[in-house]
C-alpha positions in Angstrom: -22.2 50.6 12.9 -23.5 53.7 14.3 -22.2 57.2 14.1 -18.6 58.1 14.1 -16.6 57.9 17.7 -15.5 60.9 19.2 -11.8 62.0 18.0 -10.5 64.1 19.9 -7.4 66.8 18.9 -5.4 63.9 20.0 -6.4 61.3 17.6 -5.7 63.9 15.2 -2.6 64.4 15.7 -1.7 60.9 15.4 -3.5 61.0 12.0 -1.4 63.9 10.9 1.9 62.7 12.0 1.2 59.7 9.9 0.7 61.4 6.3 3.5 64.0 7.5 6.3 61.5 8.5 5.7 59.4 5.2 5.7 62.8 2.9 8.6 64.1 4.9 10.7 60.8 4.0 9.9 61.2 0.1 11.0 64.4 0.7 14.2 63.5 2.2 15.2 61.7 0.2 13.9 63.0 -3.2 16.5 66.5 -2.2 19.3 63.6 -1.2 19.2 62.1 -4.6 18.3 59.5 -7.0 20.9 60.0 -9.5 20.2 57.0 -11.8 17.7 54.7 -12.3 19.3 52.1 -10.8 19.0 54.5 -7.6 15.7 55.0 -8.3 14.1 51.3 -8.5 16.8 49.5 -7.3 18.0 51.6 -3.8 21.4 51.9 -5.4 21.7 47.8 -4.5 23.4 49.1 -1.2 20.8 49.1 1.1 20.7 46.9 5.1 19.1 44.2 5.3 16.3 44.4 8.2 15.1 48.0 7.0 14.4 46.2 3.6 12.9 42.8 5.2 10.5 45.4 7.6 9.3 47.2 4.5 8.6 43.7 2.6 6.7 42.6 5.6 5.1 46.3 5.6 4.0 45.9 1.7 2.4 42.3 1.9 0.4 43.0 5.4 -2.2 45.8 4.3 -4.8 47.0 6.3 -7.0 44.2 4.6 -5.1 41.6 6.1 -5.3 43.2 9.5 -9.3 43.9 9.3 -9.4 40.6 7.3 -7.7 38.2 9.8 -9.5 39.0 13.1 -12.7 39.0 11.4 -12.0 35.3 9.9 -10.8 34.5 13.8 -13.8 35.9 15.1 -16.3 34.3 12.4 -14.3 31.1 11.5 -12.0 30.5 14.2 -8.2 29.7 14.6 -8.1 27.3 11.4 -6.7 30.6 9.7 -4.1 30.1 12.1 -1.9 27.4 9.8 -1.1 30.3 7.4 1.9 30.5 9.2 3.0 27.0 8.2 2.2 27.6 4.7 3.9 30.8 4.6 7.1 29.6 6.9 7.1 27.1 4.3 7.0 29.3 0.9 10.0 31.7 2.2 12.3 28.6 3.0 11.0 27.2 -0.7 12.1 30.7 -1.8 15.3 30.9 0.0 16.8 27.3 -0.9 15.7 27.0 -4.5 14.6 30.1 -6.1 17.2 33.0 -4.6 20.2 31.2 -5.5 19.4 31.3 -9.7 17.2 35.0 -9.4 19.5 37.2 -7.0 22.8 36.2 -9.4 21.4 37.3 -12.5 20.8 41.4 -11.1 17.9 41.3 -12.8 15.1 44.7 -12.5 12.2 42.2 -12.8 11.8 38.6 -12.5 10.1 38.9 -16.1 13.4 39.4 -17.7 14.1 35.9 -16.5 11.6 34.3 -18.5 13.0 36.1 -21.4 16.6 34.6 -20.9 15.4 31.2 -20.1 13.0 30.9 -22.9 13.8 33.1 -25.4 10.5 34.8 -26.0 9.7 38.3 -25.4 6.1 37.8 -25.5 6.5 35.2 -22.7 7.9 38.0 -20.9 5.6 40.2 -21.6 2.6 38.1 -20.8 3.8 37.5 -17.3 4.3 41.4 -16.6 0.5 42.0 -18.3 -0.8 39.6 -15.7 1.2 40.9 -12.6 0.5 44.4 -13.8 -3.3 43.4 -13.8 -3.0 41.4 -10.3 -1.2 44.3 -8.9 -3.6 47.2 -10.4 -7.0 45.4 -8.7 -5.3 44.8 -5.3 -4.1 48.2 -5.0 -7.7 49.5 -5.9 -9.2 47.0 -2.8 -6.3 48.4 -0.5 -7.2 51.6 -1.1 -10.6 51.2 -0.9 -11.5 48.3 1.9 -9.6 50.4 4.7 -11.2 53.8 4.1 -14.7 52.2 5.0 -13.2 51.2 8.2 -11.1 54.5 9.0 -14.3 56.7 8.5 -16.7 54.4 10.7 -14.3 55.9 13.2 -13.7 59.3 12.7 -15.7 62.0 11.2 -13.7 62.0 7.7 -15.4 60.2 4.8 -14.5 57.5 3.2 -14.1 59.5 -0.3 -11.8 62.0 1.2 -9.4 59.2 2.8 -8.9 57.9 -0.8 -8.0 61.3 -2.1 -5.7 61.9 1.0 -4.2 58.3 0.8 -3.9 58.3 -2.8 -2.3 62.1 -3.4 0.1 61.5 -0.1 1.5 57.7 -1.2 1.9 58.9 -5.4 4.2 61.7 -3.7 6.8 60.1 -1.5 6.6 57.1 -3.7 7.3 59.3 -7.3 10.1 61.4 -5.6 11.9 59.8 -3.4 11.7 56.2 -5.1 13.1 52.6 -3.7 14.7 54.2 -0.9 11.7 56.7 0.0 9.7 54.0 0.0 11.3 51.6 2.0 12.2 53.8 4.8 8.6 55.2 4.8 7.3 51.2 5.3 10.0 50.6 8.6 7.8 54.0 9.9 4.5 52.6 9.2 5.4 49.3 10.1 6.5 50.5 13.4 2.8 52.1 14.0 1.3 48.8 12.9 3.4 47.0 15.3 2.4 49.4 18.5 -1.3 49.9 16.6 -2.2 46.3 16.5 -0.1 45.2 19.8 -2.2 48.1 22.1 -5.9 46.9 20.2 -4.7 43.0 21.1 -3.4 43.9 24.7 -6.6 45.9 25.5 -9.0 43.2 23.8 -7.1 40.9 26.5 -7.7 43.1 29.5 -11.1 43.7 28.3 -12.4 39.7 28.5 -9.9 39.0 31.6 -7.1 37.5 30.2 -6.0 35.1 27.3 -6.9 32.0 29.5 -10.7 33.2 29.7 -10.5 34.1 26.0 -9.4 31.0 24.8 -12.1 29.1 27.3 -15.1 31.3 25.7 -13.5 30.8 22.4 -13.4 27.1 22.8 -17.0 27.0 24.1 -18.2 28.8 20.9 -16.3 26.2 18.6 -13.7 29.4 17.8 -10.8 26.4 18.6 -11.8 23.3 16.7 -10.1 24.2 13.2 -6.7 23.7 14.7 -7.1 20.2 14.7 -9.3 19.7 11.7 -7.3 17.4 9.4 -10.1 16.4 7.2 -9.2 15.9 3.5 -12.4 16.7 1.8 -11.8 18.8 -1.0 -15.3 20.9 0.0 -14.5 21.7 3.4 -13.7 25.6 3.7 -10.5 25.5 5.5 -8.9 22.0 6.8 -5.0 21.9 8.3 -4.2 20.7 5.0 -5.9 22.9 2.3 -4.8 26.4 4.5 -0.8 25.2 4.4 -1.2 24.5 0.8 -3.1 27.5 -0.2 -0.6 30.0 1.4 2.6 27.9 0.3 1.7 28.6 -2.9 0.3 31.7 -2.9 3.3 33.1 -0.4 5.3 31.1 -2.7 4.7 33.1 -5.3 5.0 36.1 -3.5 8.2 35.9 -1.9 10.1 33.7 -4.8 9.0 35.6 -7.9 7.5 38.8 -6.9 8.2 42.3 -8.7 8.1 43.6 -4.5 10.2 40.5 -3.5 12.8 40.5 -6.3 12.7 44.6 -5.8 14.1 44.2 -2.1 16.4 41.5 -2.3 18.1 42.8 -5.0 18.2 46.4 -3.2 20.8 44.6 -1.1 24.5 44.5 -1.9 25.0 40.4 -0.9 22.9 37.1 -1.3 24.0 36.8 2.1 21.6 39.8 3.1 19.3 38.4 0.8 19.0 35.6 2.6 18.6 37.7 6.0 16.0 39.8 4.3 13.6 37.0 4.0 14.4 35.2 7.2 13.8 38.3 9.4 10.5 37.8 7.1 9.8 34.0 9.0 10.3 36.3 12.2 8.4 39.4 11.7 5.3 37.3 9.7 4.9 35.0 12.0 4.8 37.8 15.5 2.7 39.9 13.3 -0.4 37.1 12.2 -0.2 35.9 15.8 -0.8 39.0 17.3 -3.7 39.6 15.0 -5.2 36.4 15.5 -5.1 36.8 19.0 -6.7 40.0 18.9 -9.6 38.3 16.5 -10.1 35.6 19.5 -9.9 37.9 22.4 -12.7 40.6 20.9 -14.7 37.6 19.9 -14.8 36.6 23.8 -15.6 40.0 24.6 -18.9 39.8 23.2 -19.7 36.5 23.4 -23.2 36.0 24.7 -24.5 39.8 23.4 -22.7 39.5 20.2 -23.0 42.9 17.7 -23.9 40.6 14.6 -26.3 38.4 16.3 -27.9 41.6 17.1 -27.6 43.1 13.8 -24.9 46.2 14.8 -22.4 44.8 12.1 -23.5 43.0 8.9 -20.0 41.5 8.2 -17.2 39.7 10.5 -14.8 42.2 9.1 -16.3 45.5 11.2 -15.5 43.5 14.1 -12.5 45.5 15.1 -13.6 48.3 14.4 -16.9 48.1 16.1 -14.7 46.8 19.3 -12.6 50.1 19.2 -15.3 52.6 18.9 -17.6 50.2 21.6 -14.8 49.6 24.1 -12.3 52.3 23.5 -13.2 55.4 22.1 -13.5 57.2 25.4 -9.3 56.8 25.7 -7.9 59.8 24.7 -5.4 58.4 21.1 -6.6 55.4 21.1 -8.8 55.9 18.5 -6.0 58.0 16.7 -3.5 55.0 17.1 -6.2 52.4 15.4 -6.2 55.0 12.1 -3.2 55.8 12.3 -2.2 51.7 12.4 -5.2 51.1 9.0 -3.7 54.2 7.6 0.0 53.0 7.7 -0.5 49.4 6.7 -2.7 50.8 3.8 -0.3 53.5 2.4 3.0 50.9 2.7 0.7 48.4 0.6 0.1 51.2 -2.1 3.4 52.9 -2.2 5.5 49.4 -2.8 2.8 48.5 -5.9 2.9 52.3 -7.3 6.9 51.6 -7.3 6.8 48.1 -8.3 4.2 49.0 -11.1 6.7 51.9 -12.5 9.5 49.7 -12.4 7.7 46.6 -14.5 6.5 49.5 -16.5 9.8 50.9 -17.3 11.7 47.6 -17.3 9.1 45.2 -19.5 7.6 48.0 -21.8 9.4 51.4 -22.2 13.0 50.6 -21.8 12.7 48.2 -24.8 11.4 50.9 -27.3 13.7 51.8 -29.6 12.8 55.8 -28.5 14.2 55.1 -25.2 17.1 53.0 -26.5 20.1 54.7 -25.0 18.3 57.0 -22.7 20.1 58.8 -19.9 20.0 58.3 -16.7 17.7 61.5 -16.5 15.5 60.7 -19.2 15.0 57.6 -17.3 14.7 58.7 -14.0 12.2 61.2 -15.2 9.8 58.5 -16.8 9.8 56.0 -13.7 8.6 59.4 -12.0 5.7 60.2 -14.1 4.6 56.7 -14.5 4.3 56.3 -10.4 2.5 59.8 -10.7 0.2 58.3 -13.8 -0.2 55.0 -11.6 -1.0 56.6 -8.2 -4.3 58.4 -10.4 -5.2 54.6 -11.4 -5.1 53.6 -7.8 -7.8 56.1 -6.9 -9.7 55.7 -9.9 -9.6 51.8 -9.2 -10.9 52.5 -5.4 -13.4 54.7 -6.4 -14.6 52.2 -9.2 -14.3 49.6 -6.8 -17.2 51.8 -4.4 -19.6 51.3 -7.0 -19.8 47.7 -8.4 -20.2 46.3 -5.0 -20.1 42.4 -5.1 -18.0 42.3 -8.5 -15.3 43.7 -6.5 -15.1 40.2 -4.6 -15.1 38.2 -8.3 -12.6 40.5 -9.8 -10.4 39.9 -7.0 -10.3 36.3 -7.2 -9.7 36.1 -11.0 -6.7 38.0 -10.6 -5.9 36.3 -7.4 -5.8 32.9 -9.0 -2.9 33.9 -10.8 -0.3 32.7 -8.4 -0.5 29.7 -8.7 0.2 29.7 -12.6 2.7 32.0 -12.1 4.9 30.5 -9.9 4.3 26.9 -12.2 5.7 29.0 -15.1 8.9 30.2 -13.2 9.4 26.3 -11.9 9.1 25.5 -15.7 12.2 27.0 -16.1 14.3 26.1 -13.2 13.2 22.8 -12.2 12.1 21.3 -15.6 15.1 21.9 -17.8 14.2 20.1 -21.1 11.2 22.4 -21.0 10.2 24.6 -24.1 8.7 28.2 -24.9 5.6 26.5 -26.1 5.4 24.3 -22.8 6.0 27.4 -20.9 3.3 29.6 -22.9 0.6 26.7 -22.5 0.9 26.1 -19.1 0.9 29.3 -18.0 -2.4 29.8 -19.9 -3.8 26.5 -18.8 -3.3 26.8 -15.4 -5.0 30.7 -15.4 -7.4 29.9 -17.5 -8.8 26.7 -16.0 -8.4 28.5 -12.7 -10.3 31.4 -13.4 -13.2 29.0 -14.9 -13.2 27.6 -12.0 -13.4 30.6 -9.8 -16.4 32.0 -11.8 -18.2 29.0 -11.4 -17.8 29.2 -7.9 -19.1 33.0 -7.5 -22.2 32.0 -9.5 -23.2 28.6 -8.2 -21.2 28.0 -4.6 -23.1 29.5 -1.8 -21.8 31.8 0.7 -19.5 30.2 3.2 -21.3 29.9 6.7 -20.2 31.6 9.8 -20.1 29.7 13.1 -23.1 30.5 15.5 -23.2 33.9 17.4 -25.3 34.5 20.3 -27.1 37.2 22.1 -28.8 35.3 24.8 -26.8 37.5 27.8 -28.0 40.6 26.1 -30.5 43.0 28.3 -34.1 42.2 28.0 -35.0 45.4 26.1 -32.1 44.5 23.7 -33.4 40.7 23.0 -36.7 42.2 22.3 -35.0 44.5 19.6 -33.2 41.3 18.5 -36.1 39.0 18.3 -37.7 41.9 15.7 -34.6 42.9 13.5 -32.4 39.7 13.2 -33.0 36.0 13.8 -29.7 34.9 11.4 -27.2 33.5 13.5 -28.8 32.8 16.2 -30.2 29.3 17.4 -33.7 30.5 16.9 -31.9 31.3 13.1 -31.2 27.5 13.1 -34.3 26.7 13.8 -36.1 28.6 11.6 -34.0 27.3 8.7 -34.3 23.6 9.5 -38.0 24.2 9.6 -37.8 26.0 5.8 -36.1 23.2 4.9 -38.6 20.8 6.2 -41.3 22.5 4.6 -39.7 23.8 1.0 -36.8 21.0 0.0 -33.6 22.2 -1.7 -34.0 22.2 -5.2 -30.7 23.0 -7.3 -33.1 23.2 -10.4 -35.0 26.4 -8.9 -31.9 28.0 -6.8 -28.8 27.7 -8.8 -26.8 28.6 -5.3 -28.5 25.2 -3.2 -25.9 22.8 -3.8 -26.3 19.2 -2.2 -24.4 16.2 -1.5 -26.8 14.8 -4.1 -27.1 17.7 -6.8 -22.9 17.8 -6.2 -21.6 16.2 -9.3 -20.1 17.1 -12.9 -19.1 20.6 -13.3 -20.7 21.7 -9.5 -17.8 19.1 -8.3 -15.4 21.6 -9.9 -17.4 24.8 -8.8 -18.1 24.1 -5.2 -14.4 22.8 -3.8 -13.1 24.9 -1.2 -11.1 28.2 -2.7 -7.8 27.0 -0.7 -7.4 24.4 -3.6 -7.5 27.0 -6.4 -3.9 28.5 -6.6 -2.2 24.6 -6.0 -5.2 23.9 -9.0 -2.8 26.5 -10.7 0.4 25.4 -10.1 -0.3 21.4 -11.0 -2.0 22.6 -14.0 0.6 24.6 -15.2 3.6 22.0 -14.7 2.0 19.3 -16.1 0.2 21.3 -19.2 4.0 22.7 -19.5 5.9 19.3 -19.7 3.5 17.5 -21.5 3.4 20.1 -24.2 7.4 20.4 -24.3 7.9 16.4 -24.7 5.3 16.3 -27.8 6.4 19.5 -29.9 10.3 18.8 -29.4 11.9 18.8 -26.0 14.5 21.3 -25.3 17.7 19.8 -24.9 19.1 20.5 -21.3 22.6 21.2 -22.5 21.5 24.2 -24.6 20.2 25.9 -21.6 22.9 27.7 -19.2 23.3 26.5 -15.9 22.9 29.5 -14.5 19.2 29.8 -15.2 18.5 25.8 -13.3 18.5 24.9 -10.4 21.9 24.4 -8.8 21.2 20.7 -8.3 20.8 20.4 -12.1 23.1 22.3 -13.4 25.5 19.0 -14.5 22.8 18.0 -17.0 23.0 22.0 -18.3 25.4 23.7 -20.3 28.2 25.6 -18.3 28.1 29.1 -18.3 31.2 29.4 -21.0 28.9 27.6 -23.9 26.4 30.1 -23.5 26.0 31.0 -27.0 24.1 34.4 -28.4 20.3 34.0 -29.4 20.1 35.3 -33.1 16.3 35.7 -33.1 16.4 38.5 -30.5 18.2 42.6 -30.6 21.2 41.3 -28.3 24.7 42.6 -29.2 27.7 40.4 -27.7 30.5 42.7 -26.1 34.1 42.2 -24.7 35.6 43.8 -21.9 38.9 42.6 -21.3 38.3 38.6 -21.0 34.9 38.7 -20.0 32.1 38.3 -22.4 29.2 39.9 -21.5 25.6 39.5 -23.1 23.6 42.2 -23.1 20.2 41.5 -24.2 17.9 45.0 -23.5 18.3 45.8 -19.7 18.9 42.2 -19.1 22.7 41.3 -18.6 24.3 38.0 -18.0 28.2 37.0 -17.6 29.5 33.9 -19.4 32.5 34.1 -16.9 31.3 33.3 -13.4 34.7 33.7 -11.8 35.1 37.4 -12.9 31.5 38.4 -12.1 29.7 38.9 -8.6 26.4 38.5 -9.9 27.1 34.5 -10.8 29.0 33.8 -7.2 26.9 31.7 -4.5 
């Protein structure tokens, strides 16, 4: 794209004030204290409710997703645009069925859940493994992605951004813990906000206006996925495939979550809960709007001389970039604000998964040992430190990995990605399904990852790349068309053209070119390989349920009455036991104390009431 823009000493400043704000606030509140672990992964369960629901927002918007978005808008159109349906939808699913059996218990990970409901610590464990791994590869992209972007528009490489990223977000998130880090995401949240607002607002003026973007969008076809309801299972993105794609995935984000069940238990009320999520519905939605609209308005800006139709970008992701160092490089800060808006939303994404990782870490592996069996707080403390610091040297060993194997990155991030899907299936085992078993839960969750992840690979080998809709550069200057005529003929109508004259001349033959798939060649296992990638994390989820009920009904149901209410959902809990015949699992280290009149049963970190009118965490 060209050499670096011009930043000026103003631009730096706004990149300094960045990294110094967010390592002041670890700072701040490493001296203020974190006397307990609870403190440290948990905000002492006393913290408001819209910091918290900014700093969720803040952790699942990185600087991908900004980048990412306007460059679908720009190559795809507005189809994109029903993600916020889908994901309107997953927070309500997550605050009517899921919140009211998770935020009770006071968990420190949803994992432990799986443990009380089922019984198996393996179970348990298999679920952290596979969000640990998810987690681990997507803070590796976040880190990496952005930095390409950040030094196309300053002078600073893209090498040195990972170390500065990386060294800055392990040391506000290892000192100052739940609380550093949430108060360091309503910051850089607030710079995305004013980063991404000023880009949209500018892209507006630039094209004259939103009503002349939207007529040059429509012209270029940028409009007509809003009202594509087709149900073809091979179409990229449909109205249907993009809600169900993000209600599950976002379903599985916001209802069971490490980062999710983090905040909402960092509050002191389900009440607040409940706010922290629907301030989410709010924030989301203003947010993906304002980047859409951005991805419309620079598209309009060059339609006609468009830089990948002339070869000045070789991916619909640089658009934004390229727009800010084309159109507005010569504004003193604006260039600043743009890094410092990437920079933000990609150090908020990394410091919530360096404290979410510590905290499964902790929670799921160490805590269990019998060498940290009765640990104090200090000891404790101390360990959820060194694992964030241990973690943070991952991250940057995972971005600079991620630098060199190219277009595995891309594979690698959908195996893991298919794991929502599953996951979520696995949780709605145990709530929704109550006669279901630890087998049924154990197979399905396999099942559905598996067969997902089969059907991902299959897809990276065989299914071709996704086309973008046409560019054109017939408004360009003379001189330029010349220079486009010689370098790049591959999305314009001449591009078109060309290739319905190849395919005149040499026919499409799957048996020679594994990646030319046609109507006719589309059958057996390339059915499965070339559907559209929206379907594979609902693929997931159906998998898992019915693999997981069909499993429990042939190897011996479990009976609803020997599972505690308390762990269904609350419109089944009359076929469940009540919370008083909750009896203590003798297969498992669990020691049954009294305290006056309540029972309590302690099973690791994991603690549960059997007397819901003497204990908070069973109220609704």
């Amino acid at each position: 794209m060209g050499g670096a823009a011009t930043f000026e000493v103003v631009d730096y400043c706004m990149l300094v004030l960045t990294v110094v704000v967010s390592l002041a606030i670890g700072v701040y509140h490493a001296f203020r204290g974190n006397k307990t672990s609870e403190d440290y992964a948990m905000g002492s369960r006393n913290m408001k409710a819209f910091p918290v629901s900014l700093s969720l927002l803040a952790t699942f918007l990185s600087a991908n997703s900004i980048l990412g978005y306007s460059g679908e808008v720009y190559g795809n159109g507005l189809g994109i645009t029903w993600t916020i349906v889908g994901t309107t939808l997953a927070i309500f699913l997550a605050l009517g069925f899921i919140m009211p059996v998770m935020y009770p218990l006071k968990l420190v990970t949803p994992n432990q859940y799986l443990e009380l409901r089922f019984k198996s610590p393996w179970l348990r464990r298999l679920s952290m493994g596979m969000s640990f791994l998810s987690i681990v590869v997507f803070m590796g992209l976040a880190l990496y992605a952005p930095t390409l972007a950040l030094s196309a528009v300053t002078p600073i490489s893209f090498s040195n951004y990972i170390w500065i990223m990386g060294i800055v977000v392990t040391i506000y998130a290892s000192i100052g813990g739940l609380k550093a880090v949430v108060w360091a995401d309503v910051f850089q949240m607030v710079l995305m906000v004013g980063g991404v607002l000023l880009i949209t607002v500018m892209a507006c003026i630039e094209v004259g206006g939103l009503g002349r973007a939207w007529a040059i969008a429509s012209e270029g076809g940028r409009t007509n996925g809003l009202v594509d309801i087709s149900t073809d299972l091979y179409t990229r993105h449909t109205v249907w495939n993009i809600i169900l794609m993000t209600m599950t995935n976002w379903g599985s984000h916001y209802s069971v979550s490490q980062a999710t069940y983090q905040r909402i238990s960092s509050v002191p009320t389900i009440q607040q809960a409940r706010r922290v999520l629907f301030y989410n519905i709010i924030g989301m939605t203003g947010f993906l709007l304002m980047v859409f609209v951005m991805g419309l308005c620079i598209y309009s800006v060059y339609a006609g001389c468009d830089p990948y139709a002339r070869g000045h970008i070789f991916s619909k992701d640089q658009i934004a970039v390229y727009f800010v160092k084309d159109k507005l490089s010569h504004l003193p800060g604006v260039p600043g604000i743009f890094v410092a808006t990437l920079l933000s939303a990609a150090l908020s994404s990394l410091s919530s998964g360096l404290n979410t990782l510590a905290t499964l870490l902790w929670a799921d592996i160490f805590s269990p040992m019998p060498c940290f069996k009765g640990a104090s707080e200090f000891v404790a403390t101390t360990t959820s430190k060194i694992l964030t610091v241990c973690l943070g040297a991952l991250c940057v060993g995972m971005a600079f990995l991620a630098s060199k194997l190219g277009g595995l990155v891309q594979a690698g991030y959908t195996v893991v990605g298919v794991m929502a899907g599953p996951v979520l299936g696995v949780y709605l085992l145990g709530m929704a399904v109550p006669f279901c078993n630890k087998k049924g839960a154990f197979s399905g969750l396999l099942s559905g990852w598996g067969f997902c992840v089969w059907i991902a690979i299959g897809g990276y080998l065989y299914k071709p790349a996704a086309e973008l809709l046409p560019f054109s550069a017939d408004d360009c200057p003379l001189q330029s068309n010349i220079s486009i005529l010689a370098t790049t003929i591959r999305t314009t109508t001449i591009a078109d053209t060309t290739t319905a004259l190849i395919n005149t001349l040499v026919a499409c033959d799957p048996s020679i070119d594994a990646s030319c798939v046609t109507d006719a060649s589309r059958g057996g296992l390339m059915s499965l390989y070339t559907i559209s990638y929206t379907h594979l994390s609902f693929i997931g989820l159906v998998t898992c349920l019915t693999v997981g009920i069909l499993i429990s009904l042939v190897s011996g149901y479990q009976s609803p009455s020997d599972v505690p209410g308390e762990l269904v959902l609350v419109c089944l809990r009359r076929f469940t036991a009540p919370a008083t015949d909750v009896e203590k699992p003798t297969d498992r280290k669990a020691k049954l104390t009294n305290s006056g009149t309540v029972e309590t049963l302690v099973l690791d970190s994991v603690s549960l009431s059997t007397d819901p009118s003497k204990d908070e965490r069973l109220r609704y």
